[in-house]
C-alpha positions, -999 to 999 in steps of 0.1 A, spaced: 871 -693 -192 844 -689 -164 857 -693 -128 855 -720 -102 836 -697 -83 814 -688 -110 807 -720 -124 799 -733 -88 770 -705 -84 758 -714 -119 750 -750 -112 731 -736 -74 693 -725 -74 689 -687 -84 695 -672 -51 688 -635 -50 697 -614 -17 675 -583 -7 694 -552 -1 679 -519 9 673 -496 40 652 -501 74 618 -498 66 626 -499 30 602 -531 26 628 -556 21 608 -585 36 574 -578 9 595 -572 -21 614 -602 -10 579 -625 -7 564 -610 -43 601 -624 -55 596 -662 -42 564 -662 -60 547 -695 -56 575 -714 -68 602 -700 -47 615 -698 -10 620 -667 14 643 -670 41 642 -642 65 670 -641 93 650 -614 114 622 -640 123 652 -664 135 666 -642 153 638 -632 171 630 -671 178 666 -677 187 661 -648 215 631 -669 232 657 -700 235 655 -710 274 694 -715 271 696 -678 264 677 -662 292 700 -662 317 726 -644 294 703 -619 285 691 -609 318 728 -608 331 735 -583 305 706 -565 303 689 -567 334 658 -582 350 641 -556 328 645 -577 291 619 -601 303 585 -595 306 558 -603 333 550 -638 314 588 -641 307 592 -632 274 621 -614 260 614 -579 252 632 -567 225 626 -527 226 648 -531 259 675 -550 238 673 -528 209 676 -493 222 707 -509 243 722 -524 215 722 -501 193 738 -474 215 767 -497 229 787 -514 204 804 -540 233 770 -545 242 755 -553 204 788 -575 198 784 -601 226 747 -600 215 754 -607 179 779 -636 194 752 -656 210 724 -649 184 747 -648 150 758 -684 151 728 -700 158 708 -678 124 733 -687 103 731 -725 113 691 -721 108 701 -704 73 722 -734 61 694 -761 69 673 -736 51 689 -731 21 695 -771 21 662 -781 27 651 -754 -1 674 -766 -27 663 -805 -15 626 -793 -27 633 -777 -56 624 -743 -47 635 -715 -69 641 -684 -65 658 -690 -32 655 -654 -17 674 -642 11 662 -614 33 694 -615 56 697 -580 72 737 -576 74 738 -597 46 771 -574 30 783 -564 64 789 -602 78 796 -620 45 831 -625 61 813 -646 83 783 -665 67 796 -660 28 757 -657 25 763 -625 -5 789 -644 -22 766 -671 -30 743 -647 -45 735 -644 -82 721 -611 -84 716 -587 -54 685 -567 -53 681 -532 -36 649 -517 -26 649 -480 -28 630 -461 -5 629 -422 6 641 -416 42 615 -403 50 588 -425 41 613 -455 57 608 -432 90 572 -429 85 565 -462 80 589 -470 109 569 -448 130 539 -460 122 533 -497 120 566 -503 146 561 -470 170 596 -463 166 609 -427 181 621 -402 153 658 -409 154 651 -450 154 654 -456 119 687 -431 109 704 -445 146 699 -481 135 713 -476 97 743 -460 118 760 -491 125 755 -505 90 772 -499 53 760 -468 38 731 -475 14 746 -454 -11 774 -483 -9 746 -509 -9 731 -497 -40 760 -497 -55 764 -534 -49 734 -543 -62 723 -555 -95 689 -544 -96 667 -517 -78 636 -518 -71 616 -487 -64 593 -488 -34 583 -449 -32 545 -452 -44 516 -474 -39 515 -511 -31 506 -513 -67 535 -498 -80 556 -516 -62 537 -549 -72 543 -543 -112 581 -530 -103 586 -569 -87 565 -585 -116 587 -572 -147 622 -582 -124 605 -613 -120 601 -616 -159 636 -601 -160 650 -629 -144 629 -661 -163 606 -666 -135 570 -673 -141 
């Protein structure tokens, strides 16, 4: 006899969550997923927004200086980043101001989604595993999808199209769940070590996998 918890996901919109590395193009396989038919929610773009909130400001400029904000007063988020990311009190009170407010911008989303029909709901959350505790945003996952990308083509893509330094890439995975673990977790893995249109047909056929036209 199926679950509660089960039979709960199985009456909810597919919902697939988008596992995989820095750089590993989470947020492209994650698009080609949606299709035309579906929704991608992507926590990085509300966080950056929720950064810009004028309620914020203050905050961040007590903790990170007059330096975070630009000459037109805009946040700058390479000062936040190579703090963060090097001072785990630091990241913490961060992540205490900024988590909250994502996940309360996830839940409309996945409402509003569901309200219009849109299926697959994909989630391109990047601590979705390491803060389920918090947002129970894996949990409600059918199937978990991993992108698998070399190291050093996540670096050289990091690198190129971000101008991240060398160690950017391997400092920021630090303070996350292995991806060996990730992997692991995931249901399906998709391969993004060749060309766009590689990566294109390896989307397609778990698309057709899954029953979505």
């Amino acid at each position: 006899m199926p679950s509660t918890t089960a039979s709960s996901r199985a009456t909810e919109p597919l919902i697939l969550g988008i596992l995989g590395g820095v750089a590993a193009g989470k947020t492209r396989v994650g698009m080609r997923l949606a299709g035309p038919g579906g929704c991608l929610i992507q926590a990085d773009v509300m966080a950056r927004e929720a950064l810009e909130l004028p309620q914020l400001v203050p905050m961040l400029t007590q903790a990170f200086g007059p330096d975070v904000l630009d000459g037109d007063g805009k946040v700058r988020r390479e000062i936040i980043a190579k703090q963060v990311f090097s001072d785990p009190g630091l990241r913490e009170t961060l992540e205490g101001w900024i988590h909250p407010r994502v996940r309360a911008r996830i839940g409309l989303a996945l409402i509003e989604a569901q309200t219009a029909g849109a299926e697959p709901i994909v989630l391109d959350v990047p601590l979705l595993l390491e803060n389920d505790s918090e947002h129970g945003l894996a949990s409600r996952c059918r199937y978990l999808v991993f992108v698998d990308s070399p190291a050093a083509l996540r670096q050289e893509r990091a690198t190129q199209q971000r101008g991240w330094p060398a160690d950017e890439v391997s400092r920021r995975e630090a303070t996350q769940i292995p991806l060996s673990h990730k992997r692991e977790r995931a249901d399906f893995v998709v391969a993004n070590d060749g060309s766009d249109h590689d990566l294109n047909n390896a989307v397609d056929q778990l698309r057709a996998q899954l029953g979505l036209t």
